[in-house]
N, C-alpha and C positions, 0 to 999 in steps of 0.2 A: 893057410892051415899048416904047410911044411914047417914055417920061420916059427910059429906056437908051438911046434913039438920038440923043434929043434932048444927052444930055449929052453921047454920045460923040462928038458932030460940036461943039458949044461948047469942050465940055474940052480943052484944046492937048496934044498928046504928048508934050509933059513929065510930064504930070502921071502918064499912065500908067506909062512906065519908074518913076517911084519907087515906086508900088504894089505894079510887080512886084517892085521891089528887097523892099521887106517883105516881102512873100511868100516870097520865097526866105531872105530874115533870119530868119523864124518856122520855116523848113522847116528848115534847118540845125539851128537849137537844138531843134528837138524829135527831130531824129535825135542829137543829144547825150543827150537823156535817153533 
């Protein structure tokens, strides 16, 4: 739990939103199959 906080206060909020774009990129095509 420390190493998740530690990154999510480092990591800038960009980086997030792209994550979740993938997220949603893998969601989509697996409601395609």
């Amino acid at each position: 739990i420390n190493s998740e906080g530690v990154a999510r206060k480092y990591y800038p909020g960009d980086i997030l939103p792209l994550w979740h774009e993938e997220i949603e990129a893998t969601g989509s095509l697996l409601d395609l199959l």
